[in-house]
C-alpha positions as a Markdown table, in Angstrom:
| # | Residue | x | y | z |
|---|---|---|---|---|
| 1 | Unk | 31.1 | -33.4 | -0.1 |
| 2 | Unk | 30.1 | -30.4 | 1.5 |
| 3 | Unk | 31.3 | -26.7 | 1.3 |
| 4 | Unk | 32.4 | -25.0 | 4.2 |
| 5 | Unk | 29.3 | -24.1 | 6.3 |
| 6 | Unk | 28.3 | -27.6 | 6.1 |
| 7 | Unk | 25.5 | -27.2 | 3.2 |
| 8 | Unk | 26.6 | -29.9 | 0.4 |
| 9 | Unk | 28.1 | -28.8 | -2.6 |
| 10 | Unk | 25.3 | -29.9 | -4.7 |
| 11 | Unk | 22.5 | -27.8 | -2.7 |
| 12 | Unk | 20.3 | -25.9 | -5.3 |
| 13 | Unk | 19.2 | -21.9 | -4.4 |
| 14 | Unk | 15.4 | -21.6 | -4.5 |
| 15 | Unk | 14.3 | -18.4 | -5.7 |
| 16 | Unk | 10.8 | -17.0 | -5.5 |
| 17 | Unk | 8.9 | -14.1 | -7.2 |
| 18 | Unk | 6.1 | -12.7 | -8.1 |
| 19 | Unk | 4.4 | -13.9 | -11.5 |
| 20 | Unk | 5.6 | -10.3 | -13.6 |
| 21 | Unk | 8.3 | -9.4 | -15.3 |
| 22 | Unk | 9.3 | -7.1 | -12.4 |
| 23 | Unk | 10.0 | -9.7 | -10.3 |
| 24 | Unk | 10.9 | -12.8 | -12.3 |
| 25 | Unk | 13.8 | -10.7 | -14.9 |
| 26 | Unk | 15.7 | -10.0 | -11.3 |
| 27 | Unk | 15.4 | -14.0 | -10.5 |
| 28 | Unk | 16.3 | -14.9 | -14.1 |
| 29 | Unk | 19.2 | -12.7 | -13.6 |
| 30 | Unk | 20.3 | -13.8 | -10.8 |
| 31 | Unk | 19.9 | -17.8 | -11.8 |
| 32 | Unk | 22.2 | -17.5 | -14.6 |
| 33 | Unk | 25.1 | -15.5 | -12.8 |
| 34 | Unk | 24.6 | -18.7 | -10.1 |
| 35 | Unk | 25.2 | -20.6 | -12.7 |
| 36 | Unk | 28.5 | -19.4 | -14.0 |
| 37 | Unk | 29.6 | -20.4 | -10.5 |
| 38 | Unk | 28.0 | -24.0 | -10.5 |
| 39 | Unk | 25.2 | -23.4 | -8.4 |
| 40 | Unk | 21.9 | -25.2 | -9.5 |
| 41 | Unk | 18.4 | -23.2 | -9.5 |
| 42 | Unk | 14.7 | -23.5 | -9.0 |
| 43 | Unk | 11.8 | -21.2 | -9.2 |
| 44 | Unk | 8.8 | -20.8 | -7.3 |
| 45 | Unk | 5.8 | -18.4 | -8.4 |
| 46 | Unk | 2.5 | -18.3 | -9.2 |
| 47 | Unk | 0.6 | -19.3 | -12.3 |
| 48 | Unk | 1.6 | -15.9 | -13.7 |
| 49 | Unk | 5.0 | -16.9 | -14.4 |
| 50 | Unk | 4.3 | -19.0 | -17.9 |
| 51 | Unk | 5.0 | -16.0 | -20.0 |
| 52 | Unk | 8.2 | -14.5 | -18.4 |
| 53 | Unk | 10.0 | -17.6 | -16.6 |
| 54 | Unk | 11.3 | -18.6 | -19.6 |
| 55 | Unk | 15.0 | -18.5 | -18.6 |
| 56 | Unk | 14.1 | -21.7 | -16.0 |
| 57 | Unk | 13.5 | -25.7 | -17.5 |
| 58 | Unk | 10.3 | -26.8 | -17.1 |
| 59 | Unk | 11.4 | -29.3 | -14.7 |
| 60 | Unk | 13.2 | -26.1 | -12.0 |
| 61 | Unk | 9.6 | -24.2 | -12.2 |
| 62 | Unk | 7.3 | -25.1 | -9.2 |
| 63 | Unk | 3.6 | -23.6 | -9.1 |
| 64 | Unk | 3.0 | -22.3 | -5.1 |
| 65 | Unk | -0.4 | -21.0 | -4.6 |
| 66 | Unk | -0.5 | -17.5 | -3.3 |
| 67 | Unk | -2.9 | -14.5 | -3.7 |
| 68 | Unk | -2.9 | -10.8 | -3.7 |
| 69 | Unk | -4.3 | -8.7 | -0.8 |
| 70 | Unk | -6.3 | -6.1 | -2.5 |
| 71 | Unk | -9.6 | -5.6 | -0.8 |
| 72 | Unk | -10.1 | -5.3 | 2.9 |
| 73 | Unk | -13.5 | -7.0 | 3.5 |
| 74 | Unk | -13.4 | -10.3 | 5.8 |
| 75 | Unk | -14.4 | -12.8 | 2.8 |
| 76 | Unk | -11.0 | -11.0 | 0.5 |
| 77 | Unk | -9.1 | -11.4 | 3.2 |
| 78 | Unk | -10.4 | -15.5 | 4.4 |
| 79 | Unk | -9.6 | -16.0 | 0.5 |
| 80 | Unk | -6.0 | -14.6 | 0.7 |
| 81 | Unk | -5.7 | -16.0 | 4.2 |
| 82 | Unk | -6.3 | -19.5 | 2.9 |
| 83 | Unk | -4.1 | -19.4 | -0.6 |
| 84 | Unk | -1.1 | -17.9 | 1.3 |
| 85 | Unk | -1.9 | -21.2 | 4.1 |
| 86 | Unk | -1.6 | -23.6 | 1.3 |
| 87 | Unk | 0.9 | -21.8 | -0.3 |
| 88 | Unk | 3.0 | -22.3 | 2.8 |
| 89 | Unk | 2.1 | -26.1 | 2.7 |
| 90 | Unk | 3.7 | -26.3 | -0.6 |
| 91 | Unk | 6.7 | -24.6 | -0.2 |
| 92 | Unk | 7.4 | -26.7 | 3.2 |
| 93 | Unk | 7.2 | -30.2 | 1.7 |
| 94 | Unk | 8.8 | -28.4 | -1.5 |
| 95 | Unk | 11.9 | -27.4 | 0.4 |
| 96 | Unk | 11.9 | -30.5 | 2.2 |
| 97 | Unk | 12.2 | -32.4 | -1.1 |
| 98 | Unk | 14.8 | -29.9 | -2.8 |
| 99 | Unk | 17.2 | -28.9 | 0.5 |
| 100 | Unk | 18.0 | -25.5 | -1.0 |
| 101 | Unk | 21.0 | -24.1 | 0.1 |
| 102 | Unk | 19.5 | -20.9 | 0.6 |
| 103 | Unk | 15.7 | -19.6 | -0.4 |
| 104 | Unk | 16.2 | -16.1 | -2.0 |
| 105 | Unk | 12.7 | -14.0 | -2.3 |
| 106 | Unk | 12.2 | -11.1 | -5.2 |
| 107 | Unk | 8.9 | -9.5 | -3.9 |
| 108 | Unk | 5.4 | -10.0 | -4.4 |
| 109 | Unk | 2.5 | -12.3 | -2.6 |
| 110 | Unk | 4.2 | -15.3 | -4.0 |
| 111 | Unk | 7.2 | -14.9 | -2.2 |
| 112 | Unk | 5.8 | -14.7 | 0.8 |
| 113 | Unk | 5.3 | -18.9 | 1.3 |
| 114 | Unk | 8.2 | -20.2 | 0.5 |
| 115 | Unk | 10.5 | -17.5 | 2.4 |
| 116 | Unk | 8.2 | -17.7 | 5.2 |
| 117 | Unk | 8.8 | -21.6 | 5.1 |
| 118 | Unk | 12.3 | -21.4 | 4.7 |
| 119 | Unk | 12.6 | -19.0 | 7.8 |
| 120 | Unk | 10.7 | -21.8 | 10.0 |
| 121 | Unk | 13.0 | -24.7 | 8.1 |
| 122 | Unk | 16.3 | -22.8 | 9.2 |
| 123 | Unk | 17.3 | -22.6 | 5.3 |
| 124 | Unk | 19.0 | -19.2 | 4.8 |
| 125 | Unk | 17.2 | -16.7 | 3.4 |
| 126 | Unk | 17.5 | -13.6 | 1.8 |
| 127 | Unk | 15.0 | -10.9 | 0.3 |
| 128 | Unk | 15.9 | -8.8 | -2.9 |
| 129 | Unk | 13.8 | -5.4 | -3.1 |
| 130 | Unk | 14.0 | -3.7 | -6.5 |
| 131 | Unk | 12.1 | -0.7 | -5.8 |
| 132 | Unk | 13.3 | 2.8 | -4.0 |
| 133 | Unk | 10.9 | 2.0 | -1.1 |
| 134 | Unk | 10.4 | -1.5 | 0.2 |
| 135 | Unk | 7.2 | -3.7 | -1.4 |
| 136 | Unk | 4.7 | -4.8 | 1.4 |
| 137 | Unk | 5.6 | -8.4 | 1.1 |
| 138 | Unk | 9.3 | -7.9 | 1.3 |
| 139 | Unk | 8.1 | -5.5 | 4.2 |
| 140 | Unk | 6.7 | -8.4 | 6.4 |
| 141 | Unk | 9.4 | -10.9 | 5.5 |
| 142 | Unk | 12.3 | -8.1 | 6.1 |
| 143 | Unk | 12.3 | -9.1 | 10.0 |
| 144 | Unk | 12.4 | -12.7 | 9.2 |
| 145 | Unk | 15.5 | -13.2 | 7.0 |
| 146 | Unk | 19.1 | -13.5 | 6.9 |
| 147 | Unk | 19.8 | -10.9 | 4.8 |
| 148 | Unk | 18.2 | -8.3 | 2.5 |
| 149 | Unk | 19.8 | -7.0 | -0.8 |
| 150 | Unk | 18.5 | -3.2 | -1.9 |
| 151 | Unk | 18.4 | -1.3 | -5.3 |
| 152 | Unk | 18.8 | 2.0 | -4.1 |
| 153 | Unk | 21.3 | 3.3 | -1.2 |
| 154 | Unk | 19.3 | 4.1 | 2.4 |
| 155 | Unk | 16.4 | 2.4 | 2.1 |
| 156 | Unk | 16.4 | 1.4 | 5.8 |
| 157 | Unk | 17.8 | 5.0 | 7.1 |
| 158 | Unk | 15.2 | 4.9 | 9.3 |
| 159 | Unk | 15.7 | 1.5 | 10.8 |
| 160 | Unk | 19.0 | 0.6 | 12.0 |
| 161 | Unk | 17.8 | -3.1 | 12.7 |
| 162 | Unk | 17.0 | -3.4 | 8.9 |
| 163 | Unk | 19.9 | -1.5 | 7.9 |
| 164 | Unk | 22.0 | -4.0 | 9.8 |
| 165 | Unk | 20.8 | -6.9 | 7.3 |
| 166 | Unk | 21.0 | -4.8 | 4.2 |
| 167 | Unk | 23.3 | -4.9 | 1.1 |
| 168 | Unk | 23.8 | -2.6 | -1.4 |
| 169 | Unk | 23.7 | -4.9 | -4.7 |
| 170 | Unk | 21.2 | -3.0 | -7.1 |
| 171 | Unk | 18.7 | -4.5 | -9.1 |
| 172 | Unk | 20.4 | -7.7 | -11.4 |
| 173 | Unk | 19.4 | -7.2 | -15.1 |
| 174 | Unk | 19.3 | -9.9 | -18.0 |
| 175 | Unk | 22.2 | -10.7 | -20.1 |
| 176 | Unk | 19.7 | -9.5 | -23.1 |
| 177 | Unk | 20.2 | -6.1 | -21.3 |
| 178 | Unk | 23.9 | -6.3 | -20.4 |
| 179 | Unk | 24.5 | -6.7 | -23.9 |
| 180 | Unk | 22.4 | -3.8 | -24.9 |
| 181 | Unk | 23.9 | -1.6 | -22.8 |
| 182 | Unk | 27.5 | -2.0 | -24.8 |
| 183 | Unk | 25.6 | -0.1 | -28.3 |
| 184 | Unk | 26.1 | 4.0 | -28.1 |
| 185 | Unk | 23.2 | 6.2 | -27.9 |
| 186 | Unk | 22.3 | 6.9 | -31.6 |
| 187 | Unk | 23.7 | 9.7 | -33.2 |
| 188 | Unk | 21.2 | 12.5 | -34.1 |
| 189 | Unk | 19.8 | 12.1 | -37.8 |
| 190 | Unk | 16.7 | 12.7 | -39.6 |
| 191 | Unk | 15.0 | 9.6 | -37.9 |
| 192 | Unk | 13.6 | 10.0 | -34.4 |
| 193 | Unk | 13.3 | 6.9 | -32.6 |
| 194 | Unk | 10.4 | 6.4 | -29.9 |
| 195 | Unk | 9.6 | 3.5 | -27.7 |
| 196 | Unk | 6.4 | 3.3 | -25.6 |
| 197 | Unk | 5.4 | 0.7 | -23.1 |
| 198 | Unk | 4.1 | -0.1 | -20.2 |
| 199 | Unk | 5.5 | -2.9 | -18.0 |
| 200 | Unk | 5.3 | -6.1 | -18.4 |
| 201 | Unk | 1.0 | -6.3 | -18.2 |
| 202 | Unk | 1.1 | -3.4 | -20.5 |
| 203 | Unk | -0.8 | 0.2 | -19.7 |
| 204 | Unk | -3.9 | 1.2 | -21.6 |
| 205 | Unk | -3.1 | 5.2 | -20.8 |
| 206 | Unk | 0.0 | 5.1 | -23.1 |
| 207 | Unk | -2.8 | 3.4 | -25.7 |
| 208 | Unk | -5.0 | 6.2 | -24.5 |
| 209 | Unk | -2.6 | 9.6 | -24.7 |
| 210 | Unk | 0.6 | 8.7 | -26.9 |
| 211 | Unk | -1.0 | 8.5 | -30.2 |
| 212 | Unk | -3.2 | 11.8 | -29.3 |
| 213 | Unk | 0.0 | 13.6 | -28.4 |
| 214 | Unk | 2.2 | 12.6 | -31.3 |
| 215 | Unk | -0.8 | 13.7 | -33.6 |
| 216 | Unk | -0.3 | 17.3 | -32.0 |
| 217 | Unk | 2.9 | 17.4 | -33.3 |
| 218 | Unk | 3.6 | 19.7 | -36.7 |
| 219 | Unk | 4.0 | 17.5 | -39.9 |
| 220 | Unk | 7.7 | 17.8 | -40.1 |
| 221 | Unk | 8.5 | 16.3 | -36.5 |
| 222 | Unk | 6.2 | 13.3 | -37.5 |
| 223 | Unk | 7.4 | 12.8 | -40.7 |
| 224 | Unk | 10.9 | 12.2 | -38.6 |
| 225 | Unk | 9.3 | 9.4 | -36.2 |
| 226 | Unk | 9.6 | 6.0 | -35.8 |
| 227 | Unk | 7.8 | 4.4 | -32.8 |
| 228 | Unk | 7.8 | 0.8 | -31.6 |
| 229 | Unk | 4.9 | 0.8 | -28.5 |
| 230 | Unk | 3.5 | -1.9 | -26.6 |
| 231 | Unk | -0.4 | -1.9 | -26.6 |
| 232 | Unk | -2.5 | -4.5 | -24.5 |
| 233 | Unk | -4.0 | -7.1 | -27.3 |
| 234 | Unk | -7.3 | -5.3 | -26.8 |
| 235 | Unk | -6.0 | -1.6 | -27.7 |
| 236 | Unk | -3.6 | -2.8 | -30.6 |
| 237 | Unk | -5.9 | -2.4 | -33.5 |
| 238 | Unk | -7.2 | 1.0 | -32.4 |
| 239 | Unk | -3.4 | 1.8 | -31.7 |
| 240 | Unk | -2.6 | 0.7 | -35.2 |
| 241 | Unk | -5.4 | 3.1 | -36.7 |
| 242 | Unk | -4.8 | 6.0 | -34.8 |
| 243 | Unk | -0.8 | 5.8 | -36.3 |
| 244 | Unk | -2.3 | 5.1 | -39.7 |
| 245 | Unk | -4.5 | 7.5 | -39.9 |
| 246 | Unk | -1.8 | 10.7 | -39.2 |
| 247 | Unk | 0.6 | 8.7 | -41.7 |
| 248 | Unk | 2.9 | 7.8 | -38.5 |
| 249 | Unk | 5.7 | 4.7 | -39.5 |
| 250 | Unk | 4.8 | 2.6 | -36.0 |
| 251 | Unk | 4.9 | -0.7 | -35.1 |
| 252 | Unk | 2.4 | -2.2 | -32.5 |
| 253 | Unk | 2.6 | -5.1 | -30.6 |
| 254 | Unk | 1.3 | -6.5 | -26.6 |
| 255 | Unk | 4.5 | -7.6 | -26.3 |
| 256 | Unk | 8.4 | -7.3 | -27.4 |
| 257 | Unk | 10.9 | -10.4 | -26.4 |
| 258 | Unk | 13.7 | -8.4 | -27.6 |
| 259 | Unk | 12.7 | -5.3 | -25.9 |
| 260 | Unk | 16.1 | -4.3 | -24.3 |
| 261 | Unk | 17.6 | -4.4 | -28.2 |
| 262 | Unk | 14.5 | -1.8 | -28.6 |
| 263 | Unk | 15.4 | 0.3 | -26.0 |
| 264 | Unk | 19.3 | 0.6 | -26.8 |
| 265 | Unk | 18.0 | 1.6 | -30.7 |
| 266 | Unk | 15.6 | 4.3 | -29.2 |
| 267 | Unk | 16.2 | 7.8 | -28.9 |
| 268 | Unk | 13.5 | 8.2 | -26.3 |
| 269 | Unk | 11.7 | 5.7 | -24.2 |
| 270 | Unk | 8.1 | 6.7 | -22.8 |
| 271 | Unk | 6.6 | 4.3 | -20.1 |
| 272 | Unk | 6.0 | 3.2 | -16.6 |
| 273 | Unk | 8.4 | 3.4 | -13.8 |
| 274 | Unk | 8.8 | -0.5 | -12.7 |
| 275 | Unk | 11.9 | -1.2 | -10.8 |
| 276 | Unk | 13.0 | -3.5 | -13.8 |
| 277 | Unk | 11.9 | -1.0 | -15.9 |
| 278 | Unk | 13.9 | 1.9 | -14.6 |
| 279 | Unk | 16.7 | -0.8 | -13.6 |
| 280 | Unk | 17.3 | -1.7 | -17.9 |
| 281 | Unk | 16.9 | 2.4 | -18.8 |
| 282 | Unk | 19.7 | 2.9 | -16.3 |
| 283 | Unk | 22.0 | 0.2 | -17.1 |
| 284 | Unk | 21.2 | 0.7 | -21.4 |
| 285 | Unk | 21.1 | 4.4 | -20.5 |
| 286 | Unk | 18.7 | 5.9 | -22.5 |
| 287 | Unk | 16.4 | 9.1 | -21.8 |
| 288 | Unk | 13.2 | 8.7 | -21.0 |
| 289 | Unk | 9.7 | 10.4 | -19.6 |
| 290 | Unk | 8.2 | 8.2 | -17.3 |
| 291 | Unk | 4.8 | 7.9 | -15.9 |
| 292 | Unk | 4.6 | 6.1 | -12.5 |
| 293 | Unk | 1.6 | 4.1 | -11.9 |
| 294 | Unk | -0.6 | 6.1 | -9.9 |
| 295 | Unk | -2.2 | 3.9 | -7.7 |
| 296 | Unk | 0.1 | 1.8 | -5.9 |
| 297 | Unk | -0.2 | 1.7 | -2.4 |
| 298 | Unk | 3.5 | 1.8 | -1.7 |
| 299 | Unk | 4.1 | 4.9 | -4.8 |
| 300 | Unk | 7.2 | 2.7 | -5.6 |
| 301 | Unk | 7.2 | 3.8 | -9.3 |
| 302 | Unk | 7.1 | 7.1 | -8.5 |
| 303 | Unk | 10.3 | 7.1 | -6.2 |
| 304 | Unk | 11.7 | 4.7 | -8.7 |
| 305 | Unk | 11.3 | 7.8 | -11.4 |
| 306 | Unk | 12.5 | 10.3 | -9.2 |
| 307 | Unk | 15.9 | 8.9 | -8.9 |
| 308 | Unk | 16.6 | 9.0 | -12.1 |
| 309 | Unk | 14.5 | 12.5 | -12.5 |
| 310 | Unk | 16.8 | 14.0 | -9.9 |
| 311 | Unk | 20.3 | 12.3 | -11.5 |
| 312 | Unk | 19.0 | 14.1 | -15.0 |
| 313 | Unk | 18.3 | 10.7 | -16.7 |
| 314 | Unk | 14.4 | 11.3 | -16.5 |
| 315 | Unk | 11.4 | 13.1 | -16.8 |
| 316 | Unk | 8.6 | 12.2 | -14.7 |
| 317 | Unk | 5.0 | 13.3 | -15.2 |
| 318 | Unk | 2.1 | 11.8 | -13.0 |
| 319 | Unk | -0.4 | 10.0 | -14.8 |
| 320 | Unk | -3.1 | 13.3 | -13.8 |
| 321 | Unk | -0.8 | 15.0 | -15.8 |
| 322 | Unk | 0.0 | 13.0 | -18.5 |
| 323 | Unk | -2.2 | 15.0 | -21.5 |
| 324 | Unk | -1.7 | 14.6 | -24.9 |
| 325 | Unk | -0.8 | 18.3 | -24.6 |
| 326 | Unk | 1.5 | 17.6 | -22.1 |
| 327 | Unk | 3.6 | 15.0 | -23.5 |
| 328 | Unk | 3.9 | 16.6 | -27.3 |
| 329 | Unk | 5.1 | 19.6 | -25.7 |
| 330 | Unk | 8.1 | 17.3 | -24.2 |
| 331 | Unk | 8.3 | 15.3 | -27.2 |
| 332 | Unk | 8.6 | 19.1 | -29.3 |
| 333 | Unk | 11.5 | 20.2 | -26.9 |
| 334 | Unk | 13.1 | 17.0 | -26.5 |
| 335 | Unk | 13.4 | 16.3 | -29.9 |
| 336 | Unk | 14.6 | 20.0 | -30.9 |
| 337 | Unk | 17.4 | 19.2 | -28.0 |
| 338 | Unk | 19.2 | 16.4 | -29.5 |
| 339 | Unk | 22.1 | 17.4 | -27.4 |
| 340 | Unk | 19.5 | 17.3 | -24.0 |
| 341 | Unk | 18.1 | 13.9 | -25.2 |
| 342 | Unk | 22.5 | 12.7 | -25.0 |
| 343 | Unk | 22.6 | 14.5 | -21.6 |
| 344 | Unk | 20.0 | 13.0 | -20.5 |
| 345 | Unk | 21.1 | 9.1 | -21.4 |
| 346 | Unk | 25.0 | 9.4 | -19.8 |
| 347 | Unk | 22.6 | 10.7 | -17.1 |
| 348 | Unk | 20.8 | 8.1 | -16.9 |
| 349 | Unk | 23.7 | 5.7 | -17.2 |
| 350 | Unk | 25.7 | 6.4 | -14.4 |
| 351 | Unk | 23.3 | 4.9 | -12.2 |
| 352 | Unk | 23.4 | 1.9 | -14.0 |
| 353 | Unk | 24.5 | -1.3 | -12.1 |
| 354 | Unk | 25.8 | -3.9 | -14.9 |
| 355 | Unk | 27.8 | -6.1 | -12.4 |
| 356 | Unk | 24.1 | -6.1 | -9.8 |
| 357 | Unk | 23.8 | -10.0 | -10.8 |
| 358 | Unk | 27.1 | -11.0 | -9.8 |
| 359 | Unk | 27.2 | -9.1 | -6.8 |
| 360 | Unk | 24.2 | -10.4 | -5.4 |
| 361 | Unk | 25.0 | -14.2 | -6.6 |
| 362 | Unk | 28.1 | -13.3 | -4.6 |
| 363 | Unk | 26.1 | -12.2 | -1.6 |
| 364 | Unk | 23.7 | -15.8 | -2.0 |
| 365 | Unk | 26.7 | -17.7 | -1.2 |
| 366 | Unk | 27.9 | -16.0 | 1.5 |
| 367 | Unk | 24.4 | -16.3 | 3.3 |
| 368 | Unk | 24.3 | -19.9 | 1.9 |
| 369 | Unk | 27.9 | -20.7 | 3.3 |
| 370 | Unk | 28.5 | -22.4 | 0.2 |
| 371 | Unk | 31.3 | -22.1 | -2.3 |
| 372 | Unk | 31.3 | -21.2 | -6.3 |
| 373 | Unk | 32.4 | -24.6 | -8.2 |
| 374 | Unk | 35.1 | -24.6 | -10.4 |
């Protein structure tokens, strides 16, 4: 039986992303509001995915080979040339063996293959771009597509063409999130309640400046802490000391499966500005001083942070400026604010999107011309 555009009704959605939490939480997202409508779902990444594709069976996870562009120099760019050629080789007898319904890209190198093989197939296609300005792979498969969902309002402004093709859907989040965001921000009590991390690979400057700075702080305010931070496995043991050794309660870790229940218990989130990242602050709404990642080419963390900087939900320090100094001061006003630090997470809350999933799922079948089973 087929639905209405002709696709048959048991025609899985292929979804591709990058192998980082970034892009694969999105795709998880979006595979399990499918799902609630009947819609089968298989993933296609790189090797990366093992640690965060969790949310797919074994059996719906298919490796693509793909590469990074990074340096410019003709043997880098044979090497990328060449994974991203074999990479399309697998996604084309890959989609030839699964006849997706639609193949739906969330950014990143590994993307690129099988959207670009799904464009050349005639399988619809549709890109999903987390960020405030448009990742470079999304950027060269944004002319190709059927369609192109967006985070943030006017990211094509410039580009009528684009902005033709573009729907306003923001960025899906997990259910682990959706549920986080129904606990109130914590009443104000003798125990303040910091989380630090990094994104999904972790960030050795929060290692590097957040113990220093919470070390500047006078004895009373630390007394009152309790931090949960994410330290690459390399930096946890010196992490560990440097609490220990100014009596701070902390517990370290390289990684936190239950990190949205973290970040609904915490007062004040420190970390990088990922578009999942910012995405689960806004949707938990919880305050937060952010530190983009300095050296992306495309500065998409540090337009991610200034939304929610200029809605009140943020503050955003670049990483030149990220001194211990720098953040204790913060931490010292924030915390004798407790009234700023509420401000600061309804802020942060009204740009949350809980219903992204479902209105993207909803914009996959249209593009699919397929229909939600019952």
């Amino acid at each position: 039986m087929a639905a209405p555009g002709g696709v048959p009704d048991s025609a899985p959605v292929l979804v591709t992303a990058g192998g980082t939490g970034g892009h694969l939480f999105p795709a998880e997202a979006l595979a399990a509001a499918l799902g609630t409508r009947g819609i089968a779902v298989h993933l296609a990444t790189d090797r990366r995915a093992a640690r965060f594709g969790g949310a797919f069976a074994e059996q719906d996870i298919h490796i693509v080979a793909s590469a990074t562009l990074r340096a410019r120099n003709p043997i880098a760019l044979t090497r990328t040339t060449a994974a991203l050629g074999l990479g399309f080789i697998q996604a084309w007898a890959l989609i030839g063996r699964l006849k997706p319904a639609a193949v739906i890209g969330f950014g990143g190198y590994p993307t690129i293959p099988p959207v670009l093989a799904a464009t050349w197939r005639g399988v619809p296609s549709l890109i999903h771009d987390a960020n405030a300005v448009i990742g470079r792979a999304n950027r060269l498969l944004a002319p190709r597509v059927t369609a192109i969902a967006t985070t943030f309002p006017d990211v094509f402004r410039n580009e009528p063409v684009l902005s033709l093709k573009a729907t306003l859907t923001g960025n899906p989040v997990r259910a682990a999130v959706v549920a986080a965001a129904a606990t109130p921000y914590p009443a104000a009590n003798d125990v303040l309640r910091l989380l630090i991390f990094g994104g999904s690979q972790g960030a050795r400057v929060m290692a590097d400046i957040v113990p220093g700075a919470i070390g500047r702080l006078d004895a009373g305010l630390r007394a009152r802490l309790a931090i949960v931070q994410q330290a690459r496995e390399e930096d946890v043991q010196r992490v560990r000391e440097a609490y220990a050794n100014i009596s701070v309660a902390a517990e370290i870790a390289p990684f936190f499966a239950d990190l949205p229940a973290r970040m609904a218990a915490s007062h004040l989130v420190i970390s990088r500005s990922g578009a999942s990242t910012v995405a689960e602050l806004a949707a938990i709404g919880r305050p937060s001083i952010l530190v983009p990642l300095p050296h992306a080419i495309d500065q998409d963390q540090l337009a991610n942070a200034g939304v929610l900087e200029r809605e009140g939900g943020a503050l955003r320090i670049v990483q030149d400026a990220f001194t211990p100094q720098r953040l204790a001061n913060e931490v010292e006003r924030l915390a004798a604010a407790p009234q700023r630090l509420a401000a600061m997470a309804s802020a942060a809350k009204f740009l949350g999107r809980l219903d992204a999933a479902d209105r993207l799922a909803d914009l996959v079948l249209r593009v699919a011309g397929i229909a939600a089973k019952h």
